[in-house]
N, C-alpha and C positions, 0 to 999 in steps of 0.2 A: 702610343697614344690611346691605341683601344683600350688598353690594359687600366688606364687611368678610368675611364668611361666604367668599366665592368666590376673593378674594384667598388665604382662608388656605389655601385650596386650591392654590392657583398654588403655593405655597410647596412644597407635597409633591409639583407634577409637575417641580418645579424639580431638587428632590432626588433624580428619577428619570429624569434625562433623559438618564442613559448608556443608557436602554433603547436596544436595536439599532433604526437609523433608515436613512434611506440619502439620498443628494445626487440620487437621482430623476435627472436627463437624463445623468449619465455624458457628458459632451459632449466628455471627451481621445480616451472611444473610439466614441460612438454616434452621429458625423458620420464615420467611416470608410465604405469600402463594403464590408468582411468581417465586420460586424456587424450582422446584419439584426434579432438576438430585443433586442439595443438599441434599434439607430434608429427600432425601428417604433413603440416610444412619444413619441418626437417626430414619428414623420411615417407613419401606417399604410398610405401608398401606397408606401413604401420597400421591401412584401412583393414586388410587383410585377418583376418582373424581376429579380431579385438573381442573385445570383451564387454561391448556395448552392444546392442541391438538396434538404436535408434539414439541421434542425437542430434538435439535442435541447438544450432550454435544460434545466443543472443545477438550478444554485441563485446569486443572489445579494442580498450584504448590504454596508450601510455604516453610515455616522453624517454628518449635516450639523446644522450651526445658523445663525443671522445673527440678527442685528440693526442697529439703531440707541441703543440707549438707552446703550453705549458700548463701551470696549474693554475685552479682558480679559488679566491679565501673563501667564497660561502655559494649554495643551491642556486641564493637568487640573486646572484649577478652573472650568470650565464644565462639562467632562462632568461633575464632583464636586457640580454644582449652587451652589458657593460666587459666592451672588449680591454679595459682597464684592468679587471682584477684578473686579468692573467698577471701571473709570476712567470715572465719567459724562461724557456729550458735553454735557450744559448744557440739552439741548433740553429744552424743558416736554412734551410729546409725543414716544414712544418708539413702537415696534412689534419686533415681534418672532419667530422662527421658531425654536424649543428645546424638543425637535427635531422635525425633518420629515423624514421616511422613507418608507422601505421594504424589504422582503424579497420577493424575486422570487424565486419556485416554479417547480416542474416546467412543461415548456412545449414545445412540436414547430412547424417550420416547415417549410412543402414549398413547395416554388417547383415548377411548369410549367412545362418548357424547351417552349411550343407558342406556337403564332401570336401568341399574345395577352398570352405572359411573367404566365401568374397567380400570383397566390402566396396561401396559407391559413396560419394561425396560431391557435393555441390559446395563452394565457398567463394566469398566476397570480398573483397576488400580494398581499401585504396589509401596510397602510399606517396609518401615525402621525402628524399634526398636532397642535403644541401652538403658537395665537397667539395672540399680544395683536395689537392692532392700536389706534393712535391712544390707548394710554393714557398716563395722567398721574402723570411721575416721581417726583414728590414721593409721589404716593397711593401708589406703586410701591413706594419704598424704605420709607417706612413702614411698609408690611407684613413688609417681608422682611425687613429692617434693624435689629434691635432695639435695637443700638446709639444709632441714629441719632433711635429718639423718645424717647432718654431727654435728647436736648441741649437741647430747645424747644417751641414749639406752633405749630402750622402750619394753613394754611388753602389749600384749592385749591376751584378750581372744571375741571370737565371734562365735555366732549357729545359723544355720536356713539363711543364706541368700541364693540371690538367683545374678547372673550375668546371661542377658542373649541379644546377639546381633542377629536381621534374618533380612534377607529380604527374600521378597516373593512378587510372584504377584497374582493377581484374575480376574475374569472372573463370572460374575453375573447376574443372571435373573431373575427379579421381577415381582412378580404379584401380584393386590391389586385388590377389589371388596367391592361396599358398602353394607351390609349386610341387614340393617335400613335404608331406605330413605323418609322421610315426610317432611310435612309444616315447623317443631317444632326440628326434630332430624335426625341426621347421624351417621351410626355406618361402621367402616369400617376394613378391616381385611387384613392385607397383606404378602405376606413373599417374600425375597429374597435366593434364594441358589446358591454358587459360589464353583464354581474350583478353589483351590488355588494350585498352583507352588512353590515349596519351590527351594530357589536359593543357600542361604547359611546362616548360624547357626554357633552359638557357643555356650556354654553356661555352666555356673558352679551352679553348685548346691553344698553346704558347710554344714552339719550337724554339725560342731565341729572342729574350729582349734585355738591354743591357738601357740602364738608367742612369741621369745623374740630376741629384734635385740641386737648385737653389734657391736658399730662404729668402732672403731678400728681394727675390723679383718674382719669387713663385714660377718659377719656371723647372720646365721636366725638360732633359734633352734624352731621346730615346733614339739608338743606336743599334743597329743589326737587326732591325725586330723584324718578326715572324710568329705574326698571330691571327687566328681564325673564330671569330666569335660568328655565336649562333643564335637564334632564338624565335618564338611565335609569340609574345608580350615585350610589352614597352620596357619593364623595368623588373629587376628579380622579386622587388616587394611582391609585384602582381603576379607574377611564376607561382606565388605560394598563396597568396590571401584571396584572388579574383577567384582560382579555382574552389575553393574552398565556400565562399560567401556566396559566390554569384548563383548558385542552385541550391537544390536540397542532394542529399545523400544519392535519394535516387534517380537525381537528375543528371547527376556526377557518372553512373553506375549505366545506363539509357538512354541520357543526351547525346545530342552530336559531338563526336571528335575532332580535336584539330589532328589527333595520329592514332595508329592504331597497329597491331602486332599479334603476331602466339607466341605463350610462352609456354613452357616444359617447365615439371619436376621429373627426376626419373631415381628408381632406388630400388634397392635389395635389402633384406633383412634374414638374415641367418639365427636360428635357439637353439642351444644344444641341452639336454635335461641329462644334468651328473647323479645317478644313483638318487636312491628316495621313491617315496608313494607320494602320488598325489592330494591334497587336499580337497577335496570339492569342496567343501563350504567357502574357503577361502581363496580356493584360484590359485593356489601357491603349492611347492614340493614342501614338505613337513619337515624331515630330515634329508633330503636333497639339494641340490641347488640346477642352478642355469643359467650359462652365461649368453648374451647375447651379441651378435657383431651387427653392424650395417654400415652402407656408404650409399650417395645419395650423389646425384648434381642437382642444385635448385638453380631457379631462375636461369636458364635458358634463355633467349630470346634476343627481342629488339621492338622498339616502336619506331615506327616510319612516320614520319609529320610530311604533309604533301606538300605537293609546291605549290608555292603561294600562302602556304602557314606557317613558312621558316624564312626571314630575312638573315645572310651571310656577309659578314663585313671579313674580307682576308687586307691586312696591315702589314704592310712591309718597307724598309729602306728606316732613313736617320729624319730626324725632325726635332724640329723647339716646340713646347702647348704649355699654357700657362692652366693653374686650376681656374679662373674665371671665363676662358678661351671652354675647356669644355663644359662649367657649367650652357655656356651660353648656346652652345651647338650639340648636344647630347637627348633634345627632344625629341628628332628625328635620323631616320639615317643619312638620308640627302644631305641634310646641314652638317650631320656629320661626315660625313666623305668630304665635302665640299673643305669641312675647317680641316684635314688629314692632310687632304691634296695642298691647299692651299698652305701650308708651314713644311713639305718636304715628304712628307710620306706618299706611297702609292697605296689607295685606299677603296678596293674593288669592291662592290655590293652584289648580289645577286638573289635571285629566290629561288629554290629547289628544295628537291625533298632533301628529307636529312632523318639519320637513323642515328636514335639514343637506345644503346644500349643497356640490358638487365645485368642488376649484380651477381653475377654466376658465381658460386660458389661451389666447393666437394665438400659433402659433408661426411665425417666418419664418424665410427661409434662402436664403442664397448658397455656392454651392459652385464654385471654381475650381481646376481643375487648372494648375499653374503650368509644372512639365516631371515627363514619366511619375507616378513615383510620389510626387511631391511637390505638395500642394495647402494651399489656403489659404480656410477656413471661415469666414462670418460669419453670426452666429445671436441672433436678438432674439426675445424674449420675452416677451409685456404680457399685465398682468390683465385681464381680463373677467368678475369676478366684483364684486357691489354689496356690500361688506363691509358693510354697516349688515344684514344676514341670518345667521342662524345657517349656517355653515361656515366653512372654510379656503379659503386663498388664495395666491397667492406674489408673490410683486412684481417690476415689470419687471427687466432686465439685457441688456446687448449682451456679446455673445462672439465675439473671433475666436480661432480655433482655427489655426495653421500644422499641420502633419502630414505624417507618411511613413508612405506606408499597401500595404500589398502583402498578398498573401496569408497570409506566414508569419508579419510581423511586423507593428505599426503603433504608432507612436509618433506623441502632439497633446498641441499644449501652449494649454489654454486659458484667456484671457486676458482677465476677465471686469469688466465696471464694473457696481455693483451699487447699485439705483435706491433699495432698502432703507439699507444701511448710509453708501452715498454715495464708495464707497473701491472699487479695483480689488486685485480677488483673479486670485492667480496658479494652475494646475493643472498636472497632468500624467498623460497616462491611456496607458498602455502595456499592448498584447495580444501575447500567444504564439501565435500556433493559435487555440484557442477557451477560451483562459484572460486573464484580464483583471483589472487592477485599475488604480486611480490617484485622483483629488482633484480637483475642479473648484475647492477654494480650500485649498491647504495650504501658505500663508506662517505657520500658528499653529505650524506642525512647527519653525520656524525662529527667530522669535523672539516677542515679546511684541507689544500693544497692535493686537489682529487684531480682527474685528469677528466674525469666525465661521470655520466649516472644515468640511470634506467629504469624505468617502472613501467607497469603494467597492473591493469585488472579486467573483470571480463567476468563472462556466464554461459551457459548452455544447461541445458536440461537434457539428462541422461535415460535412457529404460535400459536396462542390464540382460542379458542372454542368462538364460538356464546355465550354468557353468557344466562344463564337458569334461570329468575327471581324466579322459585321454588328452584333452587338448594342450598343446603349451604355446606360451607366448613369453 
């Protein structure tokens, strides 16, 4: 019966999921090496020796989604929310990322031209997760679909998924140091640790609910269930737009919390320089090359929401709920408990604290330079987080990136297989100077039946270190 209540909520984040998001790794430009207020949230040893001297990060923003539960015919009927123009893929189990963001704030980088190539960072930002994960399509389109429960009557059974919508903002300080520095090798070590702000949360956790609808009398009967929903807002619309509207940026960034947490980046970067002389003009081996490795965990962490900012509904046992039954009792929780208890279920409330968990991710990485300023990136990405927990999460993907990267300009085209939707998406992230923008999947710009799409753009303003004909990076 929760499940009906929380679904109808999915419905309204669905309908608002043009809010501004972002594709988060930027990997056309944030595997370059004139991008350090990028690359350092894939790898915060990247501050370490760079090749900037100072760098004031602007501002940037995008929009990404994925899924699996199928494709959609055009750009704007996902961001429009129109859960129609999905082409289902069949599968009884969907998951999904709509959308998953960010907005990257003011920010400063100073690199160390001394022994030791350190580098310090201050960065901003604040972030939007809306996932289903392991839910069941039929339960899916029934809510959304109203079409679709006037044809029949349908029965599912489904265990283990997870719903879960936050935002949140950060605040982070990174520090990288080369540990190894010669002729031949660099070894370099860095970690980021951030204040995270929790704004607002929803989220369901589902051990076990077995459904049967019928059309004729709008009745659900709900069977075995075993469910724990969460939350410090009324309704998932307001999870995403109250945070958003109700302040300014920096209000968001310095106002009071309903939760709060630390989170960690932490990483190593490994160069090894193959034969050749250095170039000083250009920061590059002439006739040599260099390949580079790293691995990384990002996001660490948890936000704790206190007690008395989290209301807990746990739903258990069999029961009859008509869709008009929870319109009418779904404004509160009381009334909701009240209409739970009242048709069969046992329907416990409580307030405590409650910890939403960060998308923990490994990040790996191969960097080779192939001739001067042309290289060839390969970049994988695996969860590390136990989705049966209240949070977000992201799901594996391999990327290789080709690239032509110089100081002035840098052009990567990344070429991504993605473990979520099961389909390879195409990008393209091109920088000016210290302006940037491009897609880690923008085949939806192109044609129809895409599983998802990503964009990004952004700025900072760079000053460049005296280049170091010993140094490698």
């Amino acid at each position: 019966m929760a499940m009906n209540k929380v679904l109808s909520y999915a419905c309204l984040l669905l309908a608002i999921s043009s809010t501004p998001a972002d594709a988060q790794h930027y990997l056309g430009v944030a595997t370059g090496d004139y991008s350090v207020t990028n690359s350092l949230y894939i790898n915060p040893a990247n501050v370490a020796g760079s090749k900037e001297k100072v760098v004031v990060s602007l501002i940037s923003v995008g929009l990404a989604a994925d899924n699996s539960l199928g494709t959609f015919s055009k750009l704007g009927d996902i961001t429009s929310g129109n859960t129609k123009a999905f082409t289902n893929s069949g599968a009884r189990n969907f998951s999904m990322l709509i959308p998953s963001g960010e907005v990257r704030g003011p920010g400063i980088m100073i690199g160390l031209n001394d022994a030791h190539q350190q580098g310090f960072a201050l960065s901003t930002r604040i972030r939007v997760m809306n996932q289903f994960n392991n839910f069941d399509q039929s339960l899916y389109s029934l809510v959304t679909n109203p079409d679709q429960t006037a044809n029949g009557n349908y029965s599912y059974q489904t265990s283990k998924f997870n719903w879960t919508a936050h935002l949140w903002s950060e605040i982070g300080i990174t520090y990288g140091i080369a540990i190894l520095d010669n002729e031949t090798s660099t070894l370099k070590a860095g970690i980021t640790l951030r204040y995270l702000g929790g704004i607002d949360y929803l989220g369901l956790k589902g051990n076990n609910l077995n459904v049967d609808y019928k059309t004729n009398n709008d009745t659900f009967y709900a069977s075995k269930s075993d469910l724990e929903f969460a939350s410090n807002v009324i309704s998932a619309k307001n999870a995403i737009t109250d945070g958003l509207n109700s302040s300014s940026i920096l209000g968001s960034f310095f106002g009071s919390k309903a939760g709060s947490g630390l989170g960690a980046d932490i990483g190593v970067v490994y160069t090894y320089k193959i034969g050749g002389d250095f170039d000083a003009a250009r920061g590059t081996s002439s006739d040599g090359h260099k390949i580079t490795i790293s691995a990384a965990v990002t996001d660490i962490g948890a936000i704790k929401y206190k007690e008395g900012n989290s209301s807990i509904v746990n739903v258990t046992g069999n029961g009859y709920v008509t869709g008009k039954g929870l319109s009418d009792n779904a404004d509160n929780y009381n009334d909701f408990r009240n209409y739970a208890v009242s048709h069969g279920f046992t329907a416990d409330t409580a307030s405590h604290s409650v910890k939403v968990h960060m998308p923990t991710m490994l990040v790996m990485s191969a960097d080779y330079q192939i001739h001067q300023n042309i290289y060839a990136n390969l970049t994988y990405l695996a969860n590390l987080v136990n989705r049966q927990l209240f949070g977000t999460s992201y799901y594996s993907q391999l990327t290789v990136t080709p690239r032509y990267d110089m100081k002035i300009v840098s052009v990567g085209l990344p070429i991504t297989y993605s473990a979520l939707a099961h389909d390879v998406k195409l990008g393209l992230g091109f920088r000016a100077g210290g302006f940037f923008l491009g897609s880690d999947d923008m085949l939806a710009l192109f044609g129809g039946n895409q599983h998802g799409f990503g964009f990004y753009f952004g700025g900072f303003i760079p000053l460049f270190k005296k280049e170091d004909p010993n140094a490698i990076r």
